[in-house]
C-alpha positions, 0 to 999 in steps of 0.5 A: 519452537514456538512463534512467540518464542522466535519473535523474542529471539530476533535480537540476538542475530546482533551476537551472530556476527562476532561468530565472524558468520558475515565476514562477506561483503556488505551486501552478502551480510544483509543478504545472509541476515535475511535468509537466516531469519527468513522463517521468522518473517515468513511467520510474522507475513502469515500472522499478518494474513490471518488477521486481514485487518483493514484500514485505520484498524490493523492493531494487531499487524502494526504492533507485531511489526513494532515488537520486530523493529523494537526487539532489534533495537530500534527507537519507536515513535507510535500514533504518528500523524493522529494515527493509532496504527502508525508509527516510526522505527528509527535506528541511527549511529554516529553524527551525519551520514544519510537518513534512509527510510524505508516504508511499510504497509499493512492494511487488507482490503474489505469485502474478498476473503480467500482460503491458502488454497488454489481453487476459489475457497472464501473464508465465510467468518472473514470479512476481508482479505490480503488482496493486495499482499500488504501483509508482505509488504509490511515485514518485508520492510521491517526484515530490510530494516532490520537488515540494514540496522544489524550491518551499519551495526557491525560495521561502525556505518554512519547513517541512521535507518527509518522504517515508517509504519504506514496505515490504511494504504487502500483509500486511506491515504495513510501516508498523506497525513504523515507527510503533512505532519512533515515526518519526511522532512529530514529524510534524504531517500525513501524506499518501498516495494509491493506484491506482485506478479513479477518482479521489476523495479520500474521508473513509473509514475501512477494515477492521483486519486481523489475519493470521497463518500455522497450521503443522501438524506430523505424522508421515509414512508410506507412504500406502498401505502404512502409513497407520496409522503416519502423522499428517497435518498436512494433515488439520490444516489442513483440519479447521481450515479447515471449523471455520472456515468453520461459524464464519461464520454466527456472526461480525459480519456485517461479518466477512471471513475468507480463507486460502489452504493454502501448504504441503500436502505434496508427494506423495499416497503420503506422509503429508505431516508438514507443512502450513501455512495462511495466515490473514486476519482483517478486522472494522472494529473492531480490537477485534472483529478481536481476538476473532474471531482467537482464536477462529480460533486455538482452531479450529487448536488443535482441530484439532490435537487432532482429528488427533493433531498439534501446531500453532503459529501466528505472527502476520504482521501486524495493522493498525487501520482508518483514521481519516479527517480530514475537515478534511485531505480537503476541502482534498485533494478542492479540490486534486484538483478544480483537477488534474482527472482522466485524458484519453485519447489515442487509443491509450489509449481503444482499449486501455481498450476492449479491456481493458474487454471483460474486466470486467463488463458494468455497468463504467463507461465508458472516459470516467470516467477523467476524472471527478472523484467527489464527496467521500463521508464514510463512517466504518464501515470496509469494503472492504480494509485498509491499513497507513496506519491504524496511521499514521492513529492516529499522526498527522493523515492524508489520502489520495486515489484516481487513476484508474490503471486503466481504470474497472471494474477491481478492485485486485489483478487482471490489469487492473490490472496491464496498465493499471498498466504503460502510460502510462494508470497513468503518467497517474493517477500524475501526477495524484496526484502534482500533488494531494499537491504543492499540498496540502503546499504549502496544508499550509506556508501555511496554519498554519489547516489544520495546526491543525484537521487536529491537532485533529480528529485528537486529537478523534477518538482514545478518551478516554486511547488508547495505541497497542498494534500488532495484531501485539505486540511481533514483528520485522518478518517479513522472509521471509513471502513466501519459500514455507513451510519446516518448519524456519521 
């Protein structure tokens, strides 16, 4: 049967359970409706990972995973937020009853591409990679969704089930203007996940994270011929990059500064007139985060000064640090616990070996794939950044982790794209997708829950706090990963 073909059929899984197939418990139906359609989604996943698209660009991965979600009944709701590639699925029955949603993310990560193989193998003709496994991420969650939607069905639940299409995860801040849009307002709970290399479901907060781009703007000339008549921008950008980089010593030490030059010129005997540096700011506190970009903006401002150029700057994106909620993780954790972790066949153990004789020497062994970590709680941030914290603050939110990758690989490597693009991220993805099915489903019966996860979230909100997105009041930056342009 043809892709195409099976993506149409998905439907008629509605029909099976007057065949009585589910007559199980709640949890073993949505369990049963996963791995029944578990090809299917695996599909959907690789389609995904062979067209890598990126950031505010990814047309083709959301409309594949809006065909899923309308094909089972869902109500759309499309170019959210000023966003193309966004959306909202929502599937509801009866009056009250809890409104869960689920999110879902789908952007590749620009400049790391990767063949389905476990030796290093890029992909010359691509021009980025599911470095993060976001391909997974995003029908996984529609495959929970779904799952969801296919048992309140059934079983007459009210409630109503939200699957929110969320864009350029990977310095977009997608979700910011989704939730400045107030698209979460009403919403009681929210789930999510992400690829990994193991699997837990930990309370565990993140780094905020504020980015932005400094273009420098000069005067060219002949390099050699007539240096003094040029002023490079180029000169800009890295006088502002070893100011920054003698700021170290003097930020928190939980302080993390990258940037990368996207555009220093294009000949050596031309003084280049334009240039242009890619800044990220990281601190767990977002008020720290805050502080310490101005002062990375006065070093680009002194900069300019220092090299007789003009400079301006325009934030992409900021984002807050998450705000665990322990009641949500525990039932998450339970969840995951009952769905176990990944069990590999044959085939997959000897790509996992050979894979993993790319990662250090102290990587776990291939068999941690299936091992269940305890549940930590950690509320410091550190580590990465996501946008699901701005919607953490929005709403009570829970996540968890799968064992997409083989076990040592980091995020945003070539193993993770190598292993993201075989059946073994298919795997971790089902188990993903089967632990946020059942945890909606305790989320729709269990009013308990619901209320305790809302409380602790307005508990741990600042005494009289009114969300002020880390970006301000921008558009969505729609072309931030298109290369730099002066005329920008």
């Amino acid at each position: 049967m043809s892709f195409f073909k099976r993506i149409g059929m998905i439907i008629a899984v509605a029909f099976i359970s007057e065949m009585g197939v589910y007559a199980q418990d709640d949890k073993a139906t949505v369990m049963q409706y996963i791995d029944d359609n578990a090809t299917l989604y695996g599909e959907v996943a690789q389609q995904i990972w062979d067209w890598a698209e990126v950031g505010y660009l990814e047309t083709q991965s959301s409309n594949l995973l809006q065909q899923q979600l309308s094909n089972a009944g869902f109500e759309m709701t499309t170019g959210v937020a000023g966003i193309p590639t966004a959306f909202v699925a929502s599937w509801s029955a009866g009056t009250g009853g809890p409104i869960v949603g689920i999110l879902a993310e789908y952007d590749a990560l620009p400049g790391i591409t990767q063949d389905r193989n476990p030796l290093r193998d890029a992909i010359d003709h691509k021009a980025a990679g599911h470095a993060c496994g976001h391909h997974l991420f995003g029908t996984g969650s529609v495959a929970a969704a779904i799952a969801t939607k296919m048992w309140m069905q059934e079983t007459g639940q009210i409630g109503e089930i939200r699957l929110y299409g969320t864009p350029a995860e990977e310095g977009g801040a997608g979700k910011v203007y989704m939730v400045r849009d107030g698209l979460f307002d009403d919403v009681d709970v929210v789930l999510h996940w992400h690829p990994s290399d193991s699997n837990s479901a930990d309370a565990r907060s993140s780094l905020a994270n504020k980015s932005a781009k400094f273009r420098f703007t000069g005067l060219s000339a002949h390099a050699a011929g007539a240096p003094h008549r040029g002023r490079s921008a180029l000169d800009g950008v890295e006088a502002m990059n070893h100011m920054v980089n003698l700021m170290r010593e003097h930020v928190p030490m939980e302080t993390r500064i990258h940037y990368v030059i996207t555009s220093g010129g294009a000949a050596p005997n031309v003084v280049p007139d334009f240039s242009e540096v890619y800044y990220y700011v990281r601190h767990p506190d977002p008020a720290q985060v805050n502080e310490i970009f101005d002062r990375v903006v006065q070093t680009a401002e002194g900069a300019a000064l220092g090299t007789d150029t003009e400079m301006e700057f325009e934030v992409i994106h900021g984002i807050y640090n998450v705000l665990p909620n322990i009641s949500l993780q525990e039932a998450i954790y339970s969840n995951l616990t009952r769905v176990g972790g990944v069990e590999y066949s044959t085939e997959e153990r000897q790509f996992a070996e050979t894979l993993r004789s790319a990662l250090p020497p102290n990587a776990p062994p291939v068999e941690a794939a299936a091992i269940i970590r305890p549940m930590i709680v950690n509320e410091r941030g550190g580590g990465g950044s996501t946008d699901v914290a701005d919607v953490s603050w929005a709403v009570a939110t829970g996540g968890m982790r799968a064992a997409t990758w083989v076990p040592g690989t980091s995020s945003h490597s070539w193993q993770a794209v190598a292993a993201g693009g075989t059946s073994i991220g298919n795997k971790g993805m089902i188990v993903a997708a089967k632990t946020l099915a059942m945890t909606a489903v305790d989320l729709m019966t269990n009013d308990a829950l619901v209320k305790n996860a809302k409380n602790e979230h307005q508990n741990r909100l600042p005494s009289g706090w009114v969300y002020e997105p880390l970006l301000g009041d921008r558009p969505p930056p729609l072309d931030y990963r298109l290369p730099a342009n002066p005329a920008n």
